[in-house]
CHARMM internal coordinates of N, CA and C (Angstrom, degrees):
IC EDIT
DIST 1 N 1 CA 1.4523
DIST 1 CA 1 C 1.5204
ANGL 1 N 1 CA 1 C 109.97
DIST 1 C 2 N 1.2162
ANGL 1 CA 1 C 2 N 114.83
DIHE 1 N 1 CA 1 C 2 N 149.92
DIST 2 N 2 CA 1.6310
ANGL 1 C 2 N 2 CA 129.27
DIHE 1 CA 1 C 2 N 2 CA 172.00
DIST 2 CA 2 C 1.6802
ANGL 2 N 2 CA 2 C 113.69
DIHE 1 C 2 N 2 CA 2 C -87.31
DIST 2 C 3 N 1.4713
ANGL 2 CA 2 C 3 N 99.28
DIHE 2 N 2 CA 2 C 3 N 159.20
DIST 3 N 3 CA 1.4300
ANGL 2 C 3 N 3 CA 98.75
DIHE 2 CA 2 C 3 N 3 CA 160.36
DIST 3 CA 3 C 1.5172
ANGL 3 N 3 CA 3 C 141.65
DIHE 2 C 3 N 3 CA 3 C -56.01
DIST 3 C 4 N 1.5353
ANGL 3 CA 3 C 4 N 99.78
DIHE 3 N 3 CA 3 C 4 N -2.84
DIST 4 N 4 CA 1.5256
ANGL 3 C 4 N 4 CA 110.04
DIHE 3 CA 3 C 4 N 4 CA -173.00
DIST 4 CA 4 C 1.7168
ANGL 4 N 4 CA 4 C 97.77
DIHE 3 C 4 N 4 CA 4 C -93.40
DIST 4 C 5 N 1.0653
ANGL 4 CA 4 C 5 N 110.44
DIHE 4 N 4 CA 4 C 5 N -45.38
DIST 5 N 5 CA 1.3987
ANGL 4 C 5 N 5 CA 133.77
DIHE 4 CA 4 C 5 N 5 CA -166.09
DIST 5 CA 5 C 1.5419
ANGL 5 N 5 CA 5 C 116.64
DIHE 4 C 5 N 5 CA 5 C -49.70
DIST 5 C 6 N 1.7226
ANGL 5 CA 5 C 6 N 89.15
DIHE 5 N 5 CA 5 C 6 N -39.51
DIST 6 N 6 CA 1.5238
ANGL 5 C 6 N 6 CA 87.24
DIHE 5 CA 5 C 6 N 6 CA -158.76
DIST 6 CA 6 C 2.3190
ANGL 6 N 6 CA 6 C 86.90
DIHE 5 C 6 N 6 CA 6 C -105.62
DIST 6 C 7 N 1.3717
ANGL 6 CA 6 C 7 N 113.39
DIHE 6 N 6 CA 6 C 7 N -23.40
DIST 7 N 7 CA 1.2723
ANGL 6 C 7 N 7 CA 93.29
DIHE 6 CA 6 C 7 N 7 CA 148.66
DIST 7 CA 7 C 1.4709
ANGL 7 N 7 CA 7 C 130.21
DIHE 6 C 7 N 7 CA 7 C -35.90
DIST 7 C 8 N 1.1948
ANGL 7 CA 7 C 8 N 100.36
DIHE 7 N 7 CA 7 C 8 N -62.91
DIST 8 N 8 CA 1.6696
ANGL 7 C 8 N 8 CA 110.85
DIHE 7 CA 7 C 8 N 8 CA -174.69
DIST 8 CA 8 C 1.4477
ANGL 8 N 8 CA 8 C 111.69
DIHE 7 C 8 N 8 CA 8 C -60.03
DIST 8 C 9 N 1.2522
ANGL 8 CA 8 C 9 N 130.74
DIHE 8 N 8 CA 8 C 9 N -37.51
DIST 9 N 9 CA 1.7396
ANGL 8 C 9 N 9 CA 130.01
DIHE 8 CA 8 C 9 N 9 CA 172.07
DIST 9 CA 9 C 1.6910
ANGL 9 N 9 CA 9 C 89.38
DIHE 8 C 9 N 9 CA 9 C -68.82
DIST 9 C 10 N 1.3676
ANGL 9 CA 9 C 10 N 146.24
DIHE 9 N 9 CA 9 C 10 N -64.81
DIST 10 N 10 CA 0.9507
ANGL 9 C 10 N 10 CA 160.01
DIHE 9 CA 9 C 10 N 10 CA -174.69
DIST 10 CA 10 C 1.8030
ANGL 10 N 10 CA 10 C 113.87
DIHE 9 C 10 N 10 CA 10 C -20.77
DIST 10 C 11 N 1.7727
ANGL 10 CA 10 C 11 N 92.69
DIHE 10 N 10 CA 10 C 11 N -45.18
DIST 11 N 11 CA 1.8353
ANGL 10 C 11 N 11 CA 109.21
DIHE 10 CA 10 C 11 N 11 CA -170.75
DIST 11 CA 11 C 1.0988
ANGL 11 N 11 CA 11 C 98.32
DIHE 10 C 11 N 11 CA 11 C -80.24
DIST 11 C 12 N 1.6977
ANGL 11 CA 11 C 12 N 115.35
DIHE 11 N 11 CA 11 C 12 N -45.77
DIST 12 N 12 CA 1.4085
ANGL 11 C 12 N 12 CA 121.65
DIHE 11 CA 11 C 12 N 12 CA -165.53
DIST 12 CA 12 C 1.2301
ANGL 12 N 12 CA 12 C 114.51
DIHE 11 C 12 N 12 CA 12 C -71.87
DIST 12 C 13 N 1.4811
ANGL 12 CA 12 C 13 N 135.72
DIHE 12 N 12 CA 12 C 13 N -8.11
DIST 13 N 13 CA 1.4439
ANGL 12 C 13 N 13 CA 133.43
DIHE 12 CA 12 C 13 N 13 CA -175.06
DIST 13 CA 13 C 1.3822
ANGL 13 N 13 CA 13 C 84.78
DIHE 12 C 13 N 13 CA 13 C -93.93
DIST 13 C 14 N 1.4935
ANGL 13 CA 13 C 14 N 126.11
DIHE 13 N 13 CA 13 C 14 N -39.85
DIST 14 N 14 CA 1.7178
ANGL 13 C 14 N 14 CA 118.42
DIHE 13 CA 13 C 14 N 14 CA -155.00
DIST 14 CA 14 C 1.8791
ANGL 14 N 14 CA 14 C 95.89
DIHE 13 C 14 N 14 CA 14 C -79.81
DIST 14 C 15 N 1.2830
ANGL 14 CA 14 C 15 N 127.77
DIHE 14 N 14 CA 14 C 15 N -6.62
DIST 15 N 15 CA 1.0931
ANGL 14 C 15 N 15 CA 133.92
DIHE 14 CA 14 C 15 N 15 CA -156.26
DIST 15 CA 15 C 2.1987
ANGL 15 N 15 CA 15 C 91.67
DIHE 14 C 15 N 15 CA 15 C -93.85
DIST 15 C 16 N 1.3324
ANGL 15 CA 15 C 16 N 89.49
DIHE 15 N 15 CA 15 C 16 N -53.27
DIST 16 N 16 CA 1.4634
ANGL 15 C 16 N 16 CA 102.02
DIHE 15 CA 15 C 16 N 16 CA -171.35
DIST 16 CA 16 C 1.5457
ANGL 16 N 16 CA 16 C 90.98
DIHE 15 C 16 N 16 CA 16 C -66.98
DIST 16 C 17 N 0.9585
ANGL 16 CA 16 C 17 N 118.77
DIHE 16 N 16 CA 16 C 17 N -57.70
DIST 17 N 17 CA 1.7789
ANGL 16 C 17 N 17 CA 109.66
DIHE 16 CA 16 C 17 N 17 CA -174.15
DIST 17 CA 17 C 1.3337
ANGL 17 N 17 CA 17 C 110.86
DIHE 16 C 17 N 17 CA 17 C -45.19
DIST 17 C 18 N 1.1456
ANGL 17 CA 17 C 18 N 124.25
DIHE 17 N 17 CA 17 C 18 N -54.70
DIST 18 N 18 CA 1.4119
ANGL 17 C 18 N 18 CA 130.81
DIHE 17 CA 17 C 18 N 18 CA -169.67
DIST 18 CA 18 C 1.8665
ANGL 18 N 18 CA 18 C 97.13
DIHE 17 C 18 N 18 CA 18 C -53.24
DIST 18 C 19 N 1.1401
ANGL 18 CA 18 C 19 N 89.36
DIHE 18 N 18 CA 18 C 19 N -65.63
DIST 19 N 19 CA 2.0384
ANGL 18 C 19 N 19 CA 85.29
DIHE 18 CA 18 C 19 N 19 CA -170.28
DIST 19 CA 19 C 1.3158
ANGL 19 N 19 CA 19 C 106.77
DIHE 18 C 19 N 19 CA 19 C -47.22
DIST 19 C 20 N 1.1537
ANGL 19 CA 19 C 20 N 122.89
DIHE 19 N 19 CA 19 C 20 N -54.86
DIST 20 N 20 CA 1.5370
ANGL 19 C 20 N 20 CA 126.90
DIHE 19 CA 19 C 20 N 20 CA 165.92
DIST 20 CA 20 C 1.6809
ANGL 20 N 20 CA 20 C 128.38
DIHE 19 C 20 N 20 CA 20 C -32.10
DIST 20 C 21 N 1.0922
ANGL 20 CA 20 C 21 N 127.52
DIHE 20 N 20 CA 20 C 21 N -42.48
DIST 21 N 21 CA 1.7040
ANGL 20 C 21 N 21 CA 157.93
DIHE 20 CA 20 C 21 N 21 CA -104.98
DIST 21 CA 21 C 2.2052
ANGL 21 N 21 CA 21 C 72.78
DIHE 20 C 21 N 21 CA 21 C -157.31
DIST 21 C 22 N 1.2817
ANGL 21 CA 21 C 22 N 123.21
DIHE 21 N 21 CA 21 C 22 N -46.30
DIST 22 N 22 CA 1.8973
ANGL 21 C 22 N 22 CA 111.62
DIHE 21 CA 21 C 22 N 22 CA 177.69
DIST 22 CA 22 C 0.9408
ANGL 22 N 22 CA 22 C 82.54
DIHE 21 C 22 N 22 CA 22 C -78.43
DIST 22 C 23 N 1.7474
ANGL 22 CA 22 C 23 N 132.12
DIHE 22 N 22 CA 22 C 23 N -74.69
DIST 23 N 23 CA 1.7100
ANGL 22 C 23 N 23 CA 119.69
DIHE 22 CA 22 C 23 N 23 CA -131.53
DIST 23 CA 23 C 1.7997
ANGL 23 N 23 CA 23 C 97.47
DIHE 22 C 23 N 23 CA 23 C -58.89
DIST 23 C 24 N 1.2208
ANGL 23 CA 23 C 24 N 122.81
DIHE 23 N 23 CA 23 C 24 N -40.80
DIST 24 N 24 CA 1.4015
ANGL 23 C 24 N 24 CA 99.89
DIHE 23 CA 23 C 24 N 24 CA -156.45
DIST 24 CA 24 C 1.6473
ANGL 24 N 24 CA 24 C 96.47
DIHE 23 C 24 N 24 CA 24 C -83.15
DIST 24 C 25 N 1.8725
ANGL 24 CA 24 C 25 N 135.92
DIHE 24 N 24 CA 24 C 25 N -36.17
DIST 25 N 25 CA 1.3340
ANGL 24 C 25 N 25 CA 107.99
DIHE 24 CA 24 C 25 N 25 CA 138.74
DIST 25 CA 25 C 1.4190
ANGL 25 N 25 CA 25 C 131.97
DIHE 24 C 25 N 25 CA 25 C 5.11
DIST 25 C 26 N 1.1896
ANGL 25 CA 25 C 26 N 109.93
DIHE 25 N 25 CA 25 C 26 N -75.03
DIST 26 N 26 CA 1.3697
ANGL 25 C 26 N 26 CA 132.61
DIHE 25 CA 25 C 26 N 26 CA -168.74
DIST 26 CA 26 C 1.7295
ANGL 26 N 26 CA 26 C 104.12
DIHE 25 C 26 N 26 CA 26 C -67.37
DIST 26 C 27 N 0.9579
ANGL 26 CA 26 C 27 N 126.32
DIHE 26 N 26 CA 26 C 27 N -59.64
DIST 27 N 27 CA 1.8206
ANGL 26 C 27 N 27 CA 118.33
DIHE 26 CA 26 C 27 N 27 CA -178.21
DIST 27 CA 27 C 0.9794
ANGL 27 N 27 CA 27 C 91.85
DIHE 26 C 27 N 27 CA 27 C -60.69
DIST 27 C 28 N 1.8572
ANGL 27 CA 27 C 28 N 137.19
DIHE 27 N 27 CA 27 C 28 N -58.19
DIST 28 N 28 CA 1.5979
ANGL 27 C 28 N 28 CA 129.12
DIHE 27 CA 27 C 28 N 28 CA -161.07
DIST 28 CA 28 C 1.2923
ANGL 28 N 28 CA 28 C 106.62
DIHE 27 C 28 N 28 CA 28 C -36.94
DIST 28 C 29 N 1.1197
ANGL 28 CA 28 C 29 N 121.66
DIHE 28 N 28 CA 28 C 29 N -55.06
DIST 29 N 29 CA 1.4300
ANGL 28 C 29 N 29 CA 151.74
DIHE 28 CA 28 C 29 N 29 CA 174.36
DIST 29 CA 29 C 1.7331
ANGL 29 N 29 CA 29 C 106.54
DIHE 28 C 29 N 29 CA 29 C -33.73
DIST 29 C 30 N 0.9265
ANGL 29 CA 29 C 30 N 91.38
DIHE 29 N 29 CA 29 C 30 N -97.83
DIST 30 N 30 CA 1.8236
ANGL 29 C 30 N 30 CA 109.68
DIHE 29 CA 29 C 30 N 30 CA 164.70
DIST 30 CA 30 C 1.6352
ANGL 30 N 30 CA 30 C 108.10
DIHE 29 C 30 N 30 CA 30 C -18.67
DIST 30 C 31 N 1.4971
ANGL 30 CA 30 C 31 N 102.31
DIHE 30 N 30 CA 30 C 31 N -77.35
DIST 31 N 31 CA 1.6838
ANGL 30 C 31 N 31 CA 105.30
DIHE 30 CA 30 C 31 N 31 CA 177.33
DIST 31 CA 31 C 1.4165
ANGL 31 N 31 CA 31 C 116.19
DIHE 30 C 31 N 31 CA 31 C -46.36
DIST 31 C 32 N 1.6344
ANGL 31 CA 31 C 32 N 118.33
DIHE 31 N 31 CA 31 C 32 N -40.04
DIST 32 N 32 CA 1.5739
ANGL 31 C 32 N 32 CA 117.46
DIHE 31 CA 31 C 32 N 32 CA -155.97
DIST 32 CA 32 C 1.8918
ANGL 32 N 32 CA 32 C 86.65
DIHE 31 C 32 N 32 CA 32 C -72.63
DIST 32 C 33 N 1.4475
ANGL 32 CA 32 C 33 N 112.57
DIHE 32 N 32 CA 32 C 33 N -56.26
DIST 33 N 33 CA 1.8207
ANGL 32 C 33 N 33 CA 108.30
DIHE 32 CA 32 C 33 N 33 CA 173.86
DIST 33 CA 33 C 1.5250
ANGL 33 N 33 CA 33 C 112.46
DIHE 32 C 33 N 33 CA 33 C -38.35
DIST 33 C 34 N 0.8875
ANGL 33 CA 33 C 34 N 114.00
DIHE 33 N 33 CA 33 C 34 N -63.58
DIST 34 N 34 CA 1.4499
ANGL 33 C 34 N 34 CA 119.72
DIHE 33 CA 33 C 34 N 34 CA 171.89
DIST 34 CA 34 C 1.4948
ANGL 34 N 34 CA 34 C 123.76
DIHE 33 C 34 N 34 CA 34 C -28.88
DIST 34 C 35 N 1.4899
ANGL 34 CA 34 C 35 N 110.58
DIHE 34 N 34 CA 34 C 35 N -60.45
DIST 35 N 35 CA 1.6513
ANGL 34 C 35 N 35 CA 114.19
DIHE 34 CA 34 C 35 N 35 CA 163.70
DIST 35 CA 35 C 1.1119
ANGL 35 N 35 CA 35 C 108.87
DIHE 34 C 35 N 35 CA 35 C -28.91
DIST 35 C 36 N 1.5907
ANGL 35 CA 35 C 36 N 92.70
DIHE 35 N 35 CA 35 C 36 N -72.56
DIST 36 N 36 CA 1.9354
ANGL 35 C 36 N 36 CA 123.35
DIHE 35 CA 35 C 36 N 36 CA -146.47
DIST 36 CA 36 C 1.4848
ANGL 36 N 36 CA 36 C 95.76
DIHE 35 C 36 N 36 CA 36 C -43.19
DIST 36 C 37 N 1.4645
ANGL 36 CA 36 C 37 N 113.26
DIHE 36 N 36 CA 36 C 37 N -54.04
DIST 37 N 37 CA 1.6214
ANGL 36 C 37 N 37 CA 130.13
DIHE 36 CA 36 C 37 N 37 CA -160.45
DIST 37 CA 37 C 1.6234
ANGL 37 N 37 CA 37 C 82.28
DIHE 36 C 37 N 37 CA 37 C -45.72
DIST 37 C 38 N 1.6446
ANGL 37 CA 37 C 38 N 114.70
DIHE 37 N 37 CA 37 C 38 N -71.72
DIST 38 N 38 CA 1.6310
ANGL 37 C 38 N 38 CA 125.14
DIHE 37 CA 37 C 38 N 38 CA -148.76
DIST 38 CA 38 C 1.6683
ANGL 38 N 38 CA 38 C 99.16
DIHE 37 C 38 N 38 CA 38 C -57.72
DIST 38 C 39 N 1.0923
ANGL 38 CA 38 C 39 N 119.66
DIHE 38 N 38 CA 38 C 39 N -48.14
DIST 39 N 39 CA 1.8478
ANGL 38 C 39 N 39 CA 122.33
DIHE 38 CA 38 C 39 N 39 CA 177.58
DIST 39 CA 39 C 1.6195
ANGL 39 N 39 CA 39 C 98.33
DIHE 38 C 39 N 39 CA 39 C -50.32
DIST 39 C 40 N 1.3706
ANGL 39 CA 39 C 40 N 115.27
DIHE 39 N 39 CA 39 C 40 N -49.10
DIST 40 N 40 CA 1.8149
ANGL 39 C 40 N 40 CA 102.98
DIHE 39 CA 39 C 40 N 40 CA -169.71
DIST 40 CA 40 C 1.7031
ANGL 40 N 40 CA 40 C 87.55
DIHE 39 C 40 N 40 CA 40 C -67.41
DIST 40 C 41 N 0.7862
ANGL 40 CA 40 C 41 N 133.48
DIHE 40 N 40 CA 40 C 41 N -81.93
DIST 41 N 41 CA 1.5398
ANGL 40 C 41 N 41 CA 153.34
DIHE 40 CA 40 C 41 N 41 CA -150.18
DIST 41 CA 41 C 1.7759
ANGL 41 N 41 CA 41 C 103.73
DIHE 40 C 41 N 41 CA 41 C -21.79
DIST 41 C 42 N 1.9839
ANGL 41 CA 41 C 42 N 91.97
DIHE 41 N 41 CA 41 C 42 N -49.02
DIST 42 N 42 CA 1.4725
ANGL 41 C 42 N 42 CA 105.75
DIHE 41 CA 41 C 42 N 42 CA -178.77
DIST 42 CA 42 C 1.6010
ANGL 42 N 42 CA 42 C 115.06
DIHE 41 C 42 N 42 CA 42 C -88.92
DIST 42 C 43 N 1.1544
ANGL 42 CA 42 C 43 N 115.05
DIHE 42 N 42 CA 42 C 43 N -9.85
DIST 43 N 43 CA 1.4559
ANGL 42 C 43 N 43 CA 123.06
DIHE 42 CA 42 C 43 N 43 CA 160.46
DIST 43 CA 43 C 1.6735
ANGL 43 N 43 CA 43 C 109.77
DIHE 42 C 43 N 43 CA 43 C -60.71
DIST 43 C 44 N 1.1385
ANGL 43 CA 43 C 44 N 104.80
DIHE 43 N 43 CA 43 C 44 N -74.32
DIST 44 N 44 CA 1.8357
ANGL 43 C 44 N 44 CA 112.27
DIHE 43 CA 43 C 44 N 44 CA 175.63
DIST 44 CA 44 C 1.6499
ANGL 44 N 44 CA 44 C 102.79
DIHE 43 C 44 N 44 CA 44 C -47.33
DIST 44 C 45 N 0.7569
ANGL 44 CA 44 C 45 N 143.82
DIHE 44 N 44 CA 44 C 45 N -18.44
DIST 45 N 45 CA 1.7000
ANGL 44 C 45 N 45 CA 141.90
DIHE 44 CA 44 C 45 N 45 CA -146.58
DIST 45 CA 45 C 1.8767
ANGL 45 N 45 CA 45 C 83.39
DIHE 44 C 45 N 45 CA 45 C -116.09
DIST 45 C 46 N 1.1946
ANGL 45 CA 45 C 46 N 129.76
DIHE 45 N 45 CA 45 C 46 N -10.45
DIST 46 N 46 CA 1.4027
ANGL 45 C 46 N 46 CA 123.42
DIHE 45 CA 45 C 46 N 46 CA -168.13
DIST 46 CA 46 C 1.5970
ANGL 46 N 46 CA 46 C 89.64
DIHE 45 C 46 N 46 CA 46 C -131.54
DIST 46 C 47 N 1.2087
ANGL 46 CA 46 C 47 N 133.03
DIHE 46 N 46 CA 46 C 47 N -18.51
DIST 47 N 47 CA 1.1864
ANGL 46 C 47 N 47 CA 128.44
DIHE 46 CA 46 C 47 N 47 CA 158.13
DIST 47 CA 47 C 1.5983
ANGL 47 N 47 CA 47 C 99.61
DIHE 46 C 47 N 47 CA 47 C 87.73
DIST 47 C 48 N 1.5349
ANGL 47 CA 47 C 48 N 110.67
DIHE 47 N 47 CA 47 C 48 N 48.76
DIST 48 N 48 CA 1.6711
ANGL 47 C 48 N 48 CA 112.50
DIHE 47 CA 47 C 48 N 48 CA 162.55
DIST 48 CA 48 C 1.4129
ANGL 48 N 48 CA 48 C 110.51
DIHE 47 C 48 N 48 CA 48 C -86.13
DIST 48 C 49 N 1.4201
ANGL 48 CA 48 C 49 N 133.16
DIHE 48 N 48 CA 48 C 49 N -24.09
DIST 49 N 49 CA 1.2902
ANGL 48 C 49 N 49 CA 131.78
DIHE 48 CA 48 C 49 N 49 CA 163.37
DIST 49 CA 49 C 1.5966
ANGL 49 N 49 CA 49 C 116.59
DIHE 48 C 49 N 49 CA 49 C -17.30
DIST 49 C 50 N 1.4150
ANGL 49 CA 49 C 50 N 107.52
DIHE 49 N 49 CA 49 C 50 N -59.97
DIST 50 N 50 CA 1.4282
ANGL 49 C 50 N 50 CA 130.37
DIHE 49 CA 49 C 50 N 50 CA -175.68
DIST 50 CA 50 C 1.2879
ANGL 50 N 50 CA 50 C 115.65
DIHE 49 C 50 N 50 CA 50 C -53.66
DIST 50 C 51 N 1.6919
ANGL 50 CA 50 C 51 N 108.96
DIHE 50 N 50 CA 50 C 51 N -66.79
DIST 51 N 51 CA 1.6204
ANGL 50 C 51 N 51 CA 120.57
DIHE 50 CA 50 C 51 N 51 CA 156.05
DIST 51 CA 51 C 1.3117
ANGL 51 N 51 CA 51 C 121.61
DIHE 50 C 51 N 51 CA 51 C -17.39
DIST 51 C 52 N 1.4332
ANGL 51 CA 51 C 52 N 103.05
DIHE 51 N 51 CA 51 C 52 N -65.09
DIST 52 N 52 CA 1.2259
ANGL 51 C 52 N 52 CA 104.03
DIHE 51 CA 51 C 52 N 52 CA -158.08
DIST 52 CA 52 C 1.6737
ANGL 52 N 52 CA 52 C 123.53
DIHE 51 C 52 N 52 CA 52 C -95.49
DIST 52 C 53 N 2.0231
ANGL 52 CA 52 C 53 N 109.14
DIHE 52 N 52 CA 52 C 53 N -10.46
DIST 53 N 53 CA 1.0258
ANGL 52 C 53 N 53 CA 123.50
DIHE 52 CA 52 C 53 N 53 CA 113.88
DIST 53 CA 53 C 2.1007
ANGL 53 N 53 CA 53 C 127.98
DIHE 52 C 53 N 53 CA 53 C 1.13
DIST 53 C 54 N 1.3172
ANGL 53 CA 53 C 54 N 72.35
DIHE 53 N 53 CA 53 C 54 N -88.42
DIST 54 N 54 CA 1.7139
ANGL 53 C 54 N 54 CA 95.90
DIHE 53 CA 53 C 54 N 54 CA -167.05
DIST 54 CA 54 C 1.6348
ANGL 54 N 54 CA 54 C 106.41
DIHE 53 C 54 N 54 CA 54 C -51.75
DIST 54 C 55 N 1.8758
ANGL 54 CA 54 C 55 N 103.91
DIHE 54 N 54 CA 54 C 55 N -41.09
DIST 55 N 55 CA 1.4258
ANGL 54 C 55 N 55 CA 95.65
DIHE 54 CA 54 C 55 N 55 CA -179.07
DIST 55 CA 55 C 1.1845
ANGL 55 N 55 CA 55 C 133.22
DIHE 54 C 55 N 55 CA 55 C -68.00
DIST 55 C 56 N 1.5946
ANGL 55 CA 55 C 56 N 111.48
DIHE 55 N 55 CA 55 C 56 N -13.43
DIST 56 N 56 CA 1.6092
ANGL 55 C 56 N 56 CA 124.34
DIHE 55 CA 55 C 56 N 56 CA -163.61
DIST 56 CA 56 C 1.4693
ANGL 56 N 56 CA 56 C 87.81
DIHE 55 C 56 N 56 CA 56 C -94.06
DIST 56 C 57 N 1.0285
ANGL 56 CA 56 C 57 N 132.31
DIHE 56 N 56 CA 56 C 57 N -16.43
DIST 57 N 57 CA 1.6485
ANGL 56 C 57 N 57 CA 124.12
DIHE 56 CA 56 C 57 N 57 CA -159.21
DIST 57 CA 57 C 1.7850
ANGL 57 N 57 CA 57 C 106.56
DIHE 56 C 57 N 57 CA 57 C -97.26
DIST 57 C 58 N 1.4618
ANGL 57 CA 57 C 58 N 94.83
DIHE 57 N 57 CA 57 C 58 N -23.17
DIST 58 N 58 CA 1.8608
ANGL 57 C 58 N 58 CA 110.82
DIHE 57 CA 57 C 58 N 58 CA 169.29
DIST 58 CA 58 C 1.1446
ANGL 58 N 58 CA 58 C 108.31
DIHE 57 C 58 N 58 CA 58 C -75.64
DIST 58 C 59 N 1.3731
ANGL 58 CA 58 C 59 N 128.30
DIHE 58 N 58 CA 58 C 59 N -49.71
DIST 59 N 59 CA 1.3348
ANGL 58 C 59 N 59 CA 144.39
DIHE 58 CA 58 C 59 N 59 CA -175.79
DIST 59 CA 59 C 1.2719
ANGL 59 N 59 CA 59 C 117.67
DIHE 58 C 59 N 59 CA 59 C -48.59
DIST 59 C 60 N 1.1969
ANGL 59 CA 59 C 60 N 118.67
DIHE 59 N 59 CA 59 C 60 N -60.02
DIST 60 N 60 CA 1.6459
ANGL 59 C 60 N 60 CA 149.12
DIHE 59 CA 59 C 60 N 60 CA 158.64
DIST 60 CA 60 C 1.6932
ANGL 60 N 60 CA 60 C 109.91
DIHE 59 C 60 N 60 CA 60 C -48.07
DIST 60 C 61 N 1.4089
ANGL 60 CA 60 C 61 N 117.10
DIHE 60 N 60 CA 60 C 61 N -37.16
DIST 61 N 61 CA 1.4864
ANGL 60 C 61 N 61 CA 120.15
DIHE 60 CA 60 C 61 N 61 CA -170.68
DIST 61 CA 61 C 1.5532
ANGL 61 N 61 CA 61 C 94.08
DIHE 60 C 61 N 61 CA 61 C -91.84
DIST 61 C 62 N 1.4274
ANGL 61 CA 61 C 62 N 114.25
DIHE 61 N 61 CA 61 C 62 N -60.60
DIST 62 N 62 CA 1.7456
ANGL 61 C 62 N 62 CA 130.72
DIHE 61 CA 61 C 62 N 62 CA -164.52
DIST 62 CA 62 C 1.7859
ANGL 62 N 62 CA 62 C 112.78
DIHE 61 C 62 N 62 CA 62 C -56.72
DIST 62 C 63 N 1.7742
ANGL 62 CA 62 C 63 N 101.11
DIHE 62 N 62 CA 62 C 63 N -58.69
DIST 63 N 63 CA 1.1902
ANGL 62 C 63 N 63 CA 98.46
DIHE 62 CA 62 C 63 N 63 CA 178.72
DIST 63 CA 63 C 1.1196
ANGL 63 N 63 CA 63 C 112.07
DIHE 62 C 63 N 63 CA 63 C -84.76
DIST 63 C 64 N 1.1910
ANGL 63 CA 63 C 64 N 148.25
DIHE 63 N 63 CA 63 C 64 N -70.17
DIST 64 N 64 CA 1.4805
ANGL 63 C 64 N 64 CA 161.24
DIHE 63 CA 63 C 64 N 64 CA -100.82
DIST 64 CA 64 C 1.3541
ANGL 64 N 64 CA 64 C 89.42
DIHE 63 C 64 N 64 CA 64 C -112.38
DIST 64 C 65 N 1.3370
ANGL 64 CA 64 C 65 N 115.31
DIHE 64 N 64 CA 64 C 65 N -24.49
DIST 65 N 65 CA 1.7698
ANGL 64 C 65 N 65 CA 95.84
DIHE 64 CA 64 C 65 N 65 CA -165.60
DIST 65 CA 65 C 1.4311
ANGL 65 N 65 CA 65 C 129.98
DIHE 64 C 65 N 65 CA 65 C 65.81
DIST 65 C 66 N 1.5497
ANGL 65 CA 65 C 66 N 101.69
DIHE 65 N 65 CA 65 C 66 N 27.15
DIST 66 N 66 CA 1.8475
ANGL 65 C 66 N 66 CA 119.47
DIHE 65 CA 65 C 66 N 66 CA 168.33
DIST 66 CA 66 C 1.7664
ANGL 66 N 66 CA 66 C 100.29
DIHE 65 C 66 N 66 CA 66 C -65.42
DIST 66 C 67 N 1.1979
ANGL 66 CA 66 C 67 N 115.86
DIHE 66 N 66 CA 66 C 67 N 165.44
DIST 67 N 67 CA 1.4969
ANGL 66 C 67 N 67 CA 126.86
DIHE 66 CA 66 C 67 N 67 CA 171.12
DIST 67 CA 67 C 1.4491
ANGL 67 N 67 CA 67 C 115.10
DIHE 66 C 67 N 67 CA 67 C 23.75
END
COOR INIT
IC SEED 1 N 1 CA 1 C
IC BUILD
C-alpha cells in the first residue's frame, strides 16, 4: 500500500468513529434530559416548589433587606 491508501483507510476509520463517538453523545444526551425531566417531575409531586419558593422569599426579606 501507498501513502494515499492508507490515508484514505485512515479518514474512513476516523469518519466511522466520529458517527459512532455522536450517536452515543447523542443518547447520553437524551437519557441525561430524561432524568433531569423525572427529578423535576418528582420534586413538584413532593411539593419542593413551595420550599424552595419560601426560601428565596426569606432570602430576599432576611438578607437583602427587600420589603
Amino acid at each position: 500500500m501507498d501513502n494515499n491508501t492508507d490515508l484514505k483507510l485512515s479518514q474512513n476509520c476516523r469518519k466511522k468513529h466520529f458517527k459512532i463517538e455522536s450517536r452515543r453523545k447523542t443518547s447520553l444526551r437524551i437519557a441525561g434530559l430524561l432524568t433531569a425531566c423525572a427529578f423535576v417531575v418528582y420534586g413538584f409531586s413532593r411539593g419542593e416548589a413551595a420550599v424552595v419558593l419560601n426560601k428565596a422569599v426569606n432570602i430576599c426579606l432576611e438578607c437583602i433587606g427587600l420589603g
